[in-house]
Each structure stands twice: as C-alpha cells, then as structure tokens.
N, C-alpha and C positions, 0 to 999 in steps of 0.2 A: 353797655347795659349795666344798671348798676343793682348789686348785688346785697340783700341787705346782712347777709352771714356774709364776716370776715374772719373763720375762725383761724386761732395759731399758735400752734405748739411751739415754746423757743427756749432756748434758755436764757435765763436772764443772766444783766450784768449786775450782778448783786454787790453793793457798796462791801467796806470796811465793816461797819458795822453788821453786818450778816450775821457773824458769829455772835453777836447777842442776843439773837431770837430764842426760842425755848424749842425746845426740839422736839418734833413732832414727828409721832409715831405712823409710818408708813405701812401702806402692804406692802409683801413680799411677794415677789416671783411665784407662783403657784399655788397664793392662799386664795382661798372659796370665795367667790363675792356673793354674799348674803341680801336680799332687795329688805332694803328699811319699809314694813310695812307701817310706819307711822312720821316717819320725817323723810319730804321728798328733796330737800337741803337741809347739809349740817358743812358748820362754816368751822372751822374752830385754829386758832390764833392768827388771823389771818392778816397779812402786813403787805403791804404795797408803799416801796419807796421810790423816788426820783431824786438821782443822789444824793442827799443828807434830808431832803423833806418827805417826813411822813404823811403821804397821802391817805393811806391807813393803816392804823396803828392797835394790832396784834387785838382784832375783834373775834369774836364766837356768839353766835347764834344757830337755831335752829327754824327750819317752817315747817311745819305740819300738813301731813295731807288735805284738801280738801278745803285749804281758808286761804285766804287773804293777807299777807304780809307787811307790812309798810315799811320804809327805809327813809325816815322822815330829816332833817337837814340843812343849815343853811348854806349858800352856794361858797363849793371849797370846801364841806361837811367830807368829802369821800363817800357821797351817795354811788352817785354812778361808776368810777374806779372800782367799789366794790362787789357792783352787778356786772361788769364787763371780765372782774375777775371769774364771775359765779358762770356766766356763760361761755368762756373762754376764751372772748376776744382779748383779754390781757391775762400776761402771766403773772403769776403771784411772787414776790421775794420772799415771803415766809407762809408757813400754815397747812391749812387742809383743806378743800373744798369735797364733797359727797353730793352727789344726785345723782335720786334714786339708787344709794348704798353703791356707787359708783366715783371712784377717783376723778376729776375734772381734765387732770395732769393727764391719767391713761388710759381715759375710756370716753375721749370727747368726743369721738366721732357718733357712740349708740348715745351719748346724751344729746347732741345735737338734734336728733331725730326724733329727737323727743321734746324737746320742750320749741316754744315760739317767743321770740323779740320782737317786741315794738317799741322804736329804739325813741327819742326825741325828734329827729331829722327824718324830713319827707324823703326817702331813698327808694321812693316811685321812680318807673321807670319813662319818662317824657313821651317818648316816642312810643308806647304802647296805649292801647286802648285800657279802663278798666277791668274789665274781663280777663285783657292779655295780663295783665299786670299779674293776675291771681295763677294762673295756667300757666305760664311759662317760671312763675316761682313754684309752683307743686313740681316739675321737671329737678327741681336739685334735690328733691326727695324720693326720686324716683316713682312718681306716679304713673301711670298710662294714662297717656291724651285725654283717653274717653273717660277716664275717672276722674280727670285733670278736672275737663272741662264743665264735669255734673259737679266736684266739688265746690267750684266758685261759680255756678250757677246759686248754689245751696247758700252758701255765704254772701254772696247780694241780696240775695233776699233776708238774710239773716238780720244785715245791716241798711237794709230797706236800700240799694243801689240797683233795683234790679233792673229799672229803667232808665240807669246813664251806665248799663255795660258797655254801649258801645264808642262813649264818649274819650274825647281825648284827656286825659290827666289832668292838665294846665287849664281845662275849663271848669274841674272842681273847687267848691270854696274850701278851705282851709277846716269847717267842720268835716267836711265828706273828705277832705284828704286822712285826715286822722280815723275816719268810719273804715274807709278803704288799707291804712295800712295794719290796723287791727283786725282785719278781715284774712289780709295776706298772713300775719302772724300765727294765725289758725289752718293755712290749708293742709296743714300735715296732722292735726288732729293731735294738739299736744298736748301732755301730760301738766305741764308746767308752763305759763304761761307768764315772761317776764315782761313790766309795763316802765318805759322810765319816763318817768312824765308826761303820760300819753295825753293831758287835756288841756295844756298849757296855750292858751292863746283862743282858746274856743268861748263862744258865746255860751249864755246859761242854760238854754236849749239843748246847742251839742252835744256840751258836758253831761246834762242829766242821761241824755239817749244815749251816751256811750255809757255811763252810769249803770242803766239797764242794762244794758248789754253783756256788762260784766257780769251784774248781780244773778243773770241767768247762766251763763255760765258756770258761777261759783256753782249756781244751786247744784250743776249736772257734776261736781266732783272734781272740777279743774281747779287745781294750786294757781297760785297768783302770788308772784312777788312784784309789788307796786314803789316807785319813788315818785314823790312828787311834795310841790309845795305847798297844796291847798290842803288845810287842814280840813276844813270842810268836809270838801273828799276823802282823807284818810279817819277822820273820823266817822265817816258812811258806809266804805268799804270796809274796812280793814276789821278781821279781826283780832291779831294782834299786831306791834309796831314795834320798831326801834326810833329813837333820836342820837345824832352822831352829830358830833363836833368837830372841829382838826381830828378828824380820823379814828375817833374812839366813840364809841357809844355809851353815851351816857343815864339812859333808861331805856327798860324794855316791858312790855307789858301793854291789857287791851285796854282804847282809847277812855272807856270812862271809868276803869281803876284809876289812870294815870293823871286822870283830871280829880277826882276826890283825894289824893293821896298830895297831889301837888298845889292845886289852890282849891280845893272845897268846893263846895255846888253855886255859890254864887258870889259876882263880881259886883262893886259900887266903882263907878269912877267918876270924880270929882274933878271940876275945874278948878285953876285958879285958888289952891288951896291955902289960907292964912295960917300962921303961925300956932293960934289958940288949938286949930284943927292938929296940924303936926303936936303941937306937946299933948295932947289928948290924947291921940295913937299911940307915943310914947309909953304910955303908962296901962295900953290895953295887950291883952295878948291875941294881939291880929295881927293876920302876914300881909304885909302889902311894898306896893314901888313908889318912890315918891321919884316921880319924873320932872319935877320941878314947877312946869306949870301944872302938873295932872297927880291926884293922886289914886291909886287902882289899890284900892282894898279887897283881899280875899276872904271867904269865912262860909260857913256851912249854912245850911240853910234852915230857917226860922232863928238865927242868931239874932238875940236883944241888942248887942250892941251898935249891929248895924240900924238898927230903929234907930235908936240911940244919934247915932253920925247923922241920920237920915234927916232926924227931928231937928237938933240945936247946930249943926254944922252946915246943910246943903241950904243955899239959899238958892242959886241958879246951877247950870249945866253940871246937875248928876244925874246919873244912868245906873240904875239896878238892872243886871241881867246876869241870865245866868255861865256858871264858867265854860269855858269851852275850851278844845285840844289848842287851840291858839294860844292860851293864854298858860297853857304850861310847855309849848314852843319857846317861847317869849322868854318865859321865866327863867327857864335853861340856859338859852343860848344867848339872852342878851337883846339888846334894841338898837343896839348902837349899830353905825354903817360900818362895813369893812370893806378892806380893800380888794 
C-alpha cells in the first residue's frame, strides 16, 4: 500500500563546506514554544546540498496565516527540495524551518498532523476503491472508522466524487485523480496545506475546478504553500510569491507589485524587427528583450512612446497586451533551454 507521508528524521552527511554556513540560532532544551500567531512558516538561511551542488542556497522567507504562497521557478530552481525540506521528507544541511512556531527538526511528528501534501506523483493506492483511498489514509491520523468514513464521504462531495466512491482508482481520468489526491490531502483537516504542482497535466476545466476549490478553502482560513509553473495560476491564487533560481531567490513579493515594478502594465511585441527600430529603442528610455527575431518592449501604461513604436515601426505581427507574471518569470530567469 502506498503511503503518501514519508516522513524522516536523520542526520545528514554534511559536506566540507558545512562550516561556511552562518549559524543559526537554535532552541534549547526547555525553552517555551510560543504559536506564531501571524506566520504559519518561517524559513530562514535554509541550504540544502548534494555534495558540492547547491540545491538551495541559504533562502529565508516567511508565509502568513490565512494566504496563498507561491514558490514560483524554473526546473532545477530548488522548488520542490525546499518544500520536502518545509514538510520534512528531506533534511536540511543548513538553516531553520518553524511551523506553527514549531522546530521541523523537533517537533515533526505534531506538525505532521497538521498540515496535508499533495505531492506531484499519483501515490493513489491501485488496489483500493475511491472512498478506501480517503478512509484508510484518515487511519494514520488516527481517526475512527466511523469518523473515517463520514469524513471522506464529506470530501467527495466537496470535490464532486461522490458518485465514483465506489470506483476502482485506475478508471479515473487524470482530472479526478489530481480532484481525489487533493481530497486525500485534507482528511485530517489541515492547518497548512502544501500543493507541489498540483495541476500540471490537467485540461482547462480541471484546473479551473481545482482552482475553486482552493479559493474556497483559502476563503475558510487555510494557509496554502503552492509550487507550480503556470503563472496564470500563481498569478490567481497566490497572494504573495517567491521566484528562485540555482537555489536562491531572487524576488519576493504580491504578483501584481512584481509585475509593475519589473516590466510596467503593458507589453508590445514586435516581429521581425529592422534595424531603424533597434537604433530608435536605443536612444529611448524603454526596458525591453531583443530576441532577435522578436522584440518585447516594456512600459507603463498610456506611454506616448509606445504610440509612437506603434505608429512609424509596426508594420505587421505586433501585439499590445498587457504585462503579466510570465513576463517578469522570463525576465529573471532567462529564455534560454537548460540542461
């Protein structure tokens, strides 16, 4: 049967470099633990290595009760390493994790029980029915049967499942399997609910209904730390985000600060762009990429000069629209393919 908690306390084999981290203030043996009544995580110099490569690289942040997180990233950013950190499936080389004013290192067993994963990977159990799936996962939370079983009654209907409870797993589509482990994620009724990529493959449908799903959630006071790649989405949910590179985060802030701050309210993007256009840009002061065949001008909105570009430069394929969290994704982390 598979299990989707694998948590584990261990100690790490900490490289050579260990001793360069900055040393972080621990508790002690029989100090108070205080509940953070305003941040349900606090991260702070947190490093994760696989020996000499920094997966991540001595980050700090905080979430706040009652929103929507993002941990936004390109693949090999140290998204997920640092949420497996935050849950305790992996151990930290450096740092601090707190949830719910709570050590991660020595007190994982009452944050487990508290918060719920929905991890990327279907870790449905084949051989049980829908229903069993939910009831026999509330069993490692210790619930009783009878409460087991009203609980994930409660939650198919939540996720509209109520009428393939009795269905085999394997004849779900790929929306309802992501409906169903988001379901599982909740039978313990958690505080904090961790999402890593929960929509990744789903049609536009799906996506919006698990969308909702959240949003009703958020509304009733449940913390949400989300990763994923559609900005779309993190631009929807979240209400504040990070962006992280090779294992550092690079900006942190809510999605439409971080769009006005980093390319303005609106986007031109030009094909096929001549020469006369590039030395004209030259001589204005506009942020823009020149991709070669393409160029993406940034700038605020009602700017004359983009009239301007609009009038005597576009002759065919331009697009005025306006900016979006993709386009200060982009701008960060590059366009180029990596390995």
């Amino acid at each position: 049967m598979t299990c989707q908690w694998a948590f584990s306390v261990r100690t790490a084999n900490l490289p050579a470099r260990r001793a360069d981290f900055p040393e972080i203030k621990r508790m002690k043996e029989g100090d108070s633990v205080q509940e953070d009544t305003e941040h349900v995580v606090q991260v702070q110099g947190l490093s994760k290595y696989f020996g000499d490569f920094a997966a991540v690289n001595n980050i700090s942040f905080n979430i706040r009760r009652s929103e929507c997180f993002g941990v936004l990233g390109p693949n090999g950013a140290g998204k997920t390493s640092t949420i497996r950190m935050i849950y305790g499936f992996s151990p930290m080389t450096a740092g601090q994790i707190n949830v719910f004013g709570r050590s991660i290192t020595d007190d994982w067993r009452e944050i487990k029980s508290r918060i719920g994963v929905c991890q990327q990977e279907n870790t449905l159990d084949p051989d049980l029915t829908v229903k069993e799936n939910l009831v026999v996962f509330a069993r490692y939370f210790n619930i009783p049967g009878k409460r087991a079983r009203q609980r994930s009654e409660e939650l198919l209907k939540f996720i509209a499942l109520s009428q393939r409870s009795e269905d085999e797993v394997s004849h779900l589509s790929g929306g309802l399997v992501r409906r169903l482990v988001l379901a599982r994620a909740l039978v313990n009724k958690p505080e904090l609910l961790i999402l890593d990529e929960p929509t990744t493959g789903l049609d536009p449908q799906s996506r919006h209904q698990l969308w909702q799903r959240l949003e009703e959630l958020k509304g009733k006071g449940l913390s949400i730390l989300l990763t994923t790649h559609d900005m779309h989405e993190a631009a929807y949910l979240c209400d504040r985000l990070i962006i992280m590179d090779r294992g550092a985060i690079l900006v942190e802030g809510k999605p439409r600060e971080l769009i006005e701050k980093y390319v303005g309210h609106e986007v031109l993007e030009m094909g096929n762009p001549g020469k006369a256009l590039r030395d004209y840009l030259e001589t204005q002061e506009l942020i823009y990429e020149d991709l070669g065949h393409r160029l993406i001008v940034y700038g605020q909105k009602g700017n004359s000069i983009f009239e301007e570009v609009g009038r005597d430069y576009c002759r065919d394929m331009c697009t005025m629209r306006t900016a979006t969290l993709e386009d200060v994704f982009l701008k960060l982390t590059g366009r180029e393919l990596r390995e």
